[in-house]
Backbone as CSV, one residue per row, in Angstrom:
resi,resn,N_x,N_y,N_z,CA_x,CA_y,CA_z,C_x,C_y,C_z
1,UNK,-139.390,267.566,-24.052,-138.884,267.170,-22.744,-138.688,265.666,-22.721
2,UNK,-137.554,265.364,-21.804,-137.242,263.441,-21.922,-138.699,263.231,-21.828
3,UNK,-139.500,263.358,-20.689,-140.485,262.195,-20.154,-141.226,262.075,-21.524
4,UNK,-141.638,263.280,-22.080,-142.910,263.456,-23.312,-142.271,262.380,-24.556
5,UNK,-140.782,262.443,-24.724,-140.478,261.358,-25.634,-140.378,260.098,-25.171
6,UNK,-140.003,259.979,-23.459,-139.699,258.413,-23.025,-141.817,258.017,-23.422
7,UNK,-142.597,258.789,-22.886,-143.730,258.858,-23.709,-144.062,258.262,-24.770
8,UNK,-144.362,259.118,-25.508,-144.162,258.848,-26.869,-143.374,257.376,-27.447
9,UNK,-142.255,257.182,-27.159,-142.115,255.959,-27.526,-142.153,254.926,-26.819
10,UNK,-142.706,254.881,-25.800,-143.527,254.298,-24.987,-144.940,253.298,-25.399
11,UNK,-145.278,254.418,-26.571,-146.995,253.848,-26.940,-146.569,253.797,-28.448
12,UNK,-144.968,253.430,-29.223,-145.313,252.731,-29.707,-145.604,251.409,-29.966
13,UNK,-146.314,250.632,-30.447,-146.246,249.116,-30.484,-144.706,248.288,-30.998
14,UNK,-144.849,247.395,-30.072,-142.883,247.023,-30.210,-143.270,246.333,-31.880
15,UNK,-142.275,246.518,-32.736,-142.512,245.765,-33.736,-142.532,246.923,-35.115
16,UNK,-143.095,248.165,-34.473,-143.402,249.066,-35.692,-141.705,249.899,-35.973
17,UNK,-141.687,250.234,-37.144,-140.769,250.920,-37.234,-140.793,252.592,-37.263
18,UNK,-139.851,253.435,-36.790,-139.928,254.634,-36.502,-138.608,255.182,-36.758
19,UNK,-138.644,256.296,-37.197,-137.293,256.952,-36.775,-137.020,258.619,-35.912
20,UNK,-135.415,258.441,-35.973,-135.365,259.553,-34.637,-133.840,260.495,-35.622
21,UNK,-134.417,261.818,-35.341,-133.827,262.929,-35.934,-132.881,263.655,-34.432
22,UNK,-131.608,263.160,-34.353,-130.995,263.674,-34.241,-130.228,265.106,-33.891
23,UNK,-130.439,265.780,-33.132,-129.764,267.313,-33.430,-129.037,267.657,-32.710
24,UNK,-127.667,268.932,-32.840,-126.546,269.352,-32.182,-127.174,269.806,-30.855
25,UNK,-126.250,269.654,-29.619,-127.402,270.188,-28.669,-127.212,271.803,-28.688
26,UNK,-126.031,272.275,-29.090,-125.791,273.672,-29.535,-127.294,274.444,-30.119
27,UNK,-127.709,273.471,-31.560,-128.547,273.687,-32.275,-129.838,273.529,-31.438
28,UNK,-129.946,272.752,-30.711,-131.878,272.198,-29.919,-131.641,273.162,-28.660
29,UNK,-130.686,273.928,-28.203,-130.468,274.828,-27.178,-131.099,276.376,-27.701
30,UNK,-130.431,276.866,-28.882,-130.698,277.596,-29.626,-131.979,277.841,-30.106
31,UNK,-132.805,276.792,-30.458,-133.778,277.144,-30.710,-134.911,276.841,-29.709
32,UNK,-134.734,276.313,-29.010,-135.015,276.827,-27.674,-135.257,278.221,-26.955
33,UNK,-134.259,278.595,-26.989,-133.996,280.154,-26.484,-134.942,280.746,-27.322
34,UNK,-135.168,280.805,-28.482,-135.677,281.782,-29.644,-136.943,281.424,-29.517
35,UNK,-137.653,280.180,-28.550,-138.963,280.167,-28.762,-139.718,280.889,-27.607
36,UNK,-138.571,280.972,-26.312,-139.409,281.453,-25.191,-139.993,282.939,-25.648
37,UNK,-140.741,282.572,-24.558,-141.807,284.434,-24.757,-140.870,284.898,-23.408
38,UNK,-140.753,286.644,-23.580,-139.940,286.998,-22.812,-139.916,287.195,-21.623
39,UNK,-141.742,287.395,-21.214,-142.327,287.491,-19.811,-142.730,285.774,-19.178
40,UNK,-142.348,284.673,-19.951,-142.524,283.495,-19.515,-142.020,283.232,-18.177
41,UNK,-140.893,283.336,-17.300,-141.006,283.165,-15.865,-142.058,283.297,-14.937
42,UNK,-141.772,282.920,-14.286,-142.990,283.006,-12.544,-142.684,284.567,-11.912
43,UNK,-141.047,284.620,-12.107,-140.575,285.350,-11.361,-140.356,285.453,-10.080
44,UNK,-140.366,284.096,-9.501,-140.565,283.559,-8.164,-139.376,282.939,-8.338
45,UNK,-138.129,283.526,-7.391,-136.737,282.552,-7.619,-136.190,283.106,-6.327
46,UNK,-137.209,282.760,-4.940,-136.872,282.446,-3.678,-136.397,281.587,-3.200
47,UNK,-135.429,280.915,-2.342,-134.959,279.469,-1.993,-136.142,278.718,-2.305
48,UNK,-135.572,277.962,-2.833,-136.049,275.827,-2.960,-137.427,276.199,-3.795
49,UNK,-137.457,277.651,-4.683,-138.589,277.737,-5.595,-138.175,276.706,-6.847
50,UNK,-138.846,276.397,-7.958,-138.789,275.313,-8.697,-138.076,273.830,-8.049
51,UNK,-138.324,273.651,-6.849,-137.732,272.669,-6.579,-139.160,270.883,-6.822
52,UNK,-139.000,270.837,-7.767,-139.999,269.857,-8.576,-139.170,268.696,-9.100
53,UNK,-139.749,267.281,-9.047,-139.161,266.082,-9.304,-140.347,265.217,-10.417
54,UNK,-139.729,264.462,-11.146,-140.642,264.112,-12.130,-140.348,262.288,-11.622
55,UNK,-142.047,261.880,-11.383,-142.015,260.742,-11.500,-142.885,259.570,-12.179
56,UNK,-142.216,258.277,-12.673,-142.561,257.240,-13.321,-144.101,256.993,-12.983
57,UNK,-144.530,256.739,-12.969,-146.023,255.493,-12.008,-145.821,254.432,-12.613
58,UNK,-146.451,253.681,-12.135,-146.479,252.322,-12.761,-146.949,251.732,-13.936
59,UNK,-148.314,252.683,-13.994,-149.136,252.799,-15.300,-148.627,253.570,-16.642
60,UNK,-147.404,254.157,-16.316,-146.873,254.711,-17.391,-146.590,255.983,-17.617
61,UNK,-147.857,256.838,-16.648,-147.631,258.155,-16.491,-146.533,258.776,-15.869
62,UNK,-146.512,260.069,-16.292,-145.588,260.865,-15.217,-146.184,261.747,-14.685
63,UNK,-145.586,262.063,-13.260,-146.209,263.191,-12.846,-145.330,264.150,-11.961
64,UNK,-145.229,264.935,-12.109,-144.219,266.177,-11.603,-145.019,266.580,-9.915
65,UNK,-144.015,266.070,-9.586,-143.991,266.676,-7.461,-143.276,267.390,-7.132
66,UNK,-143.571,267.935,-5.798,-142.749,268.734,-5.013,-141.758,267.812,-4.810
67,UNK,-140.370,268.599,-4.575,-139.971,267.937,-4.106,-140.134,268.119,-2.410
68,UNK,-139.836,267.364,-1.257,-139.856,267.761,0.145,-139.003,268.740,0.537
69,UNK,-139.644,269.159,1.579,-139.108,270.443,2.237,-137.665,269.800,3.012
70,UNK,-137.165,270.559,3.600,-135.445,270.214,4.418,-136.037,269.499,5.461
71,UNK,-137.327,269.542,6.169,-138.104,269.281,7.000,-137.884,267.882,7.047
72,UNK,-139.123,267.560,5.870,-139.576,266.377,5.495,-138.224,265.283,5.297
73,UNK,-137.466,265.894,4.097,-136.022,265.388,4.273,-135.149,264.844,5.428
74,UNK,-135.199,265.127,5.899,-134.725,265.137,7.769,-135.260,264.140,8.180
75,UNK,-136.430,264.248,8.098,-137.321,263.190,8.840,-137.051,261.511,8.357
76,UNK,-137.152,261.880,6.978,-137.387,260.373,6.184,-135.872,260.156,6.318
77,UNK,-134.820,260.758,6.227,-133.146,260.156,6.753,-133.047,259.560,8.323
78,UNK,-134.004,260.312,9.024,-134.351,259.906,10.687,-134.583,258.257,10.541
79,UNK,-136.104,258.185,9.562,-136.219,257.220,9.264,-135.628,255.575,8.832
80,UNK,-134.801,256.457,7.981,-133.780,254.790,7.776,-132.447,255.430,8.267
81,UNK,-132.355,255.576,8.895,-131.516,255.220,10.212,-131.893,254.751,11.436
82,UNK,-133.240,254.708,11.140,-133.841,254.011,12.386,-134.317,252.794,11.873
83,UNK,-134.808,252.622,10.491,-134.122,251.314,9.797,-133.040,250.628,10.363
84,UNK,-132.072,251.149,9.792,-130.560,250.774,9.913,-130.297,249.924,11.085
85,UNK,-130.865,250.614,12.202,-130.640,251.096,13.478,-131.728,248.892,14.023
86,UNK,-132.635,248.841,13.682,-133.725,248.134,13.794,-133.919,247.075,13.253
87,UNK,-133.292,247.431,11.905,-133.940,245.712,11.029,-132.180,245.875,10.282
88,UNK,-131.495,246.279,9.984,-130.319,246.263,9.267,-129.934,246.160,7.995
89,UNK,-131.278,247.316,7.145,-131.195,247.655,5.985,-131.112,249.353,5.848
90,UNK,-130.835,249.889,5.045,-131.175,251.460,4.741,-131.648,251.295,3.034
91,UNK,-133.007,251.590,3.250,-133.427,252.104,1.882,-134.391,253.448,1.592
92,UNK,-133.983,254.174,1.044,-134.466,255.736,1.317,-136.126,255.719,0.644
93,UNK,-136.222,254.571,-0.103,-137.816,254.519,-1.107,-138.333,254.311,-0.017
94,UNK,-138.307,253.127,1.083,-138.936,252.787,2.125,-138.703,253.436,2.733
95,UNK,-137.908,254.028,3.202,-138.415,255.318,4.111,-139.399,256.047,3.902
96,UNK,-139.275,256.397,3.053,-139.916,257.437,2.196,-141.837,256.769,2.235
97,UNK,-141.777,255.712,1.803,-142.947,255.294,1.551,-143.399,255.276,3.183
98,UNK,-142.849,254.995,4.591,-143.208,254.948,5.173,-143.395,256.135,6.217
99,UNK,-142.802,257.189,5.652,-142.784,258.882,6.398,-144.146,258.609,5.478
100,UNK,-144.532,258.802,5.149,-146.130,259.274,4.047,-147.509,258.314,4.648
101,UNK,-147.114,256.936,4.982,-147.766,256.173,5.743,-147.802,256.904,6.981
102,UNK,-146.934,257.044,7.769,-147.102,257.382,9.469,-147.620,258.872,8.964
103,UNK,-148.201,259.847,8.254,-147.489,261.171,8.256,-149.625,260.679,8.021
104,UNK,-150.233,260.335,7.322,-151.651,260.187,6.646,-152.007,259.746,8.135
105,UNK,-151.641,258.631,8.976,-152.527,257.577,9.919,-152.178,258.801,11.108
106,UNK,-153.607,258.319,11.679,-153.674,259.652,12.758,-153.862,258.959,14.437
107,UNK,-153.664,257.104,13.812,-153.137,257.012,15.480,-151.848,255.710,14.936
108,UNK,-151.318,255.409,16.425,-150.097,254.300,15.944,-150.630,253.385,15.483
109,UNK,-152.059,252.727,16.048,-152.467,251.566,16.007,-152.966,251.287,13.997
110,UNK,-152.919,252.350,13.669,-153.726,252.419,12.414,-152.729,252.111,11.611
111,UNK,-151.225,252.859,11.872,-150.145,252.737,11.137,-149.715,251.459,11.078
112,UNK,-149.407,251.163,12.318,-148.969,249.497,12.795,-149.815,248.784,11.574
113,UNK,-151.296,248.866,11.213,-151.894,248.104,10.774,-151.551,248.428,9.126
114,UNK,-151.189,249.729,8.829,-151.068,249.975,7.313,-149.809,248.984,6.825
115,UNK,-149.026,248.722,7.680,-147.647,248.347,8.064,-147.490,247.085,7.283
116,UNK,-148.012,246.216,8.204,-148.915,245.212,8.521,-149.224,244.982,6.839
117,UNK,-150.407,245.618,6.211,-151.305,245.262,4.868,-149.922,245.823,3.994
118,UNK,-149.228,246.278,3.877,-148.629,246.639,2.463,-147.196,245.983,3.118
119,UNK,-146.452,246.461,4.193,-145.147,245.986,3.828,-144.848,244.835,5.229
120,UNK,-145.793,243.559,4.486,-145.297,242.272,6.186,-144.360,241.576,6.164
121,UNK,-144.145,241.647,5.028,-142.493,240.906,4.754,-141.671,241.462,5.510
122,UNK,-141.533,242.335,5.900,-140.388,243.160,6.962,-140.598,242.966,8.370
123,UNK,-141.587,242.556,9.213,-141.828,242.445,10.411,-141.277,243.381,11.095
124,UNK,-141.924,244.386,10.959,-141.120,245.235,11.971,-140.963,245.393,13.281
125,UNK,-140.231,245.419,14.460,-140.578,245.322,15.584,-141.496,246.351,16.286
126,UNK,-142.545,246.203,16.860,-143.531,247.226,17.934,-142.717,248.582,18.103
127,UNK,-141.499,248.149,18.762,-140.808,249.925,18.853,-140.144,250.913,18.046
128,UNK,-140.222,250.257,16.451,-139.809,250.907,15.755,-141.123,251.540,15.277
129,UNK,-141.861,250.825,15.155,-142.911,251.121,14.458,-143.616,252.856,14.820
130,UNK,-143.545,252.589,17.017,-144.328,253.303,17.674,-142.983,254.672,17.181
131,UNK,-141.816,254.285,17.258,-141.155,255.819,17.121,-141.136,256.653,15.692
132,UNK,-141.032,255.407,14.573,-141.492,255.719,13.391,-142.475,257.077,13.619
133,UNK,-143.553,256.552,14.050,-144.898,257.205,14.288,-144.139,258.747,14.688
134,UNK,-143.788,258.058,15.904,-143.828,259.346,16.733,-143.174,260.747,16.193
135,UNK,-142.091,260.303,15.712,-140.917,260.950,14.634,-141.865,262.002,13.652
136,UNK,-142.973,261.024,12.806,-143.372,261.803,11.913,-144.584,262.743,12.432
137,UNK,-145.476,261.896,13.539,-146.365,263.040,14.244,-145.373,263.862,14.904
138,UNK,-144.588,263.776,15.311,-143.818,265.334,16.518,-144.352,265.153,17.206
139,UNK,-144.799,263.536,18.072,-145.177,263.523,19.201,-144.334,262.901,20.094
């Protein structure tokens, strides 16, 4: 799989030499097929089943997530458009990072303050903040 090789050559030390074998993807498809076992599925192929996203960390790892529900989706587009709408940027990471902030803090005042410690460079104004909130509680 990419990540296991972005991996892998990841930890080698820059400087060493290595090499990389090549193959038809015809051929790495093929043998592929011939390795699965035949009962290997879940058998679970209901809407938005395997719906999984693979991500970086910082430390190097990867780690495979859900992806969000149509729900959640919705919400965090609510979000930077209320960006948009407020400070006159749209960025979907910050959204994102901040549906997960308001979605954990279980009053405004707490959020305001998470706000505050990780992202102050943005100053956000009081009423975005409180609808932010509100948006992601459904209050």
């Amino acid at each position: 799989r990419h990540f296991e090789v972005a991996r892998t050559l990841k930890e080698i030390p820059i400087g060493m030499e290595f090499s990389l074998q090549l193959v038809e993807p015809k051929k790495a498809f093929d043998t592929m097929l011939a390795k699965r076992p035949e009962k290997g599925a879940s058998g679970d192929v209901s809407a938005g089943a395997g719906r999984k996203t693979l991500r970086m960390k910082r430390d190097g790892t990867a780690v495979v997530e859900d992806l969000p529900s149509d729900d959640i989706t919705a919400k965090i587009n609510k979000i930077d458009d209320l960006l948009e709408n407020f400070v006159g940027i749209r960025d979907m990471e910050l959204s994102t990072t901040m549906y997960h902030m308001a979605r954990d803090a279980k009053e405004p005042d707490v959020f305001a303050g998470q706000l505050d410690e990780n992202l102050a460079d943005f100053e956000f104004p009081d009423d975005f903040v409180l609808d932010v909130f509100e948006l992601v509680q459904g209050k």
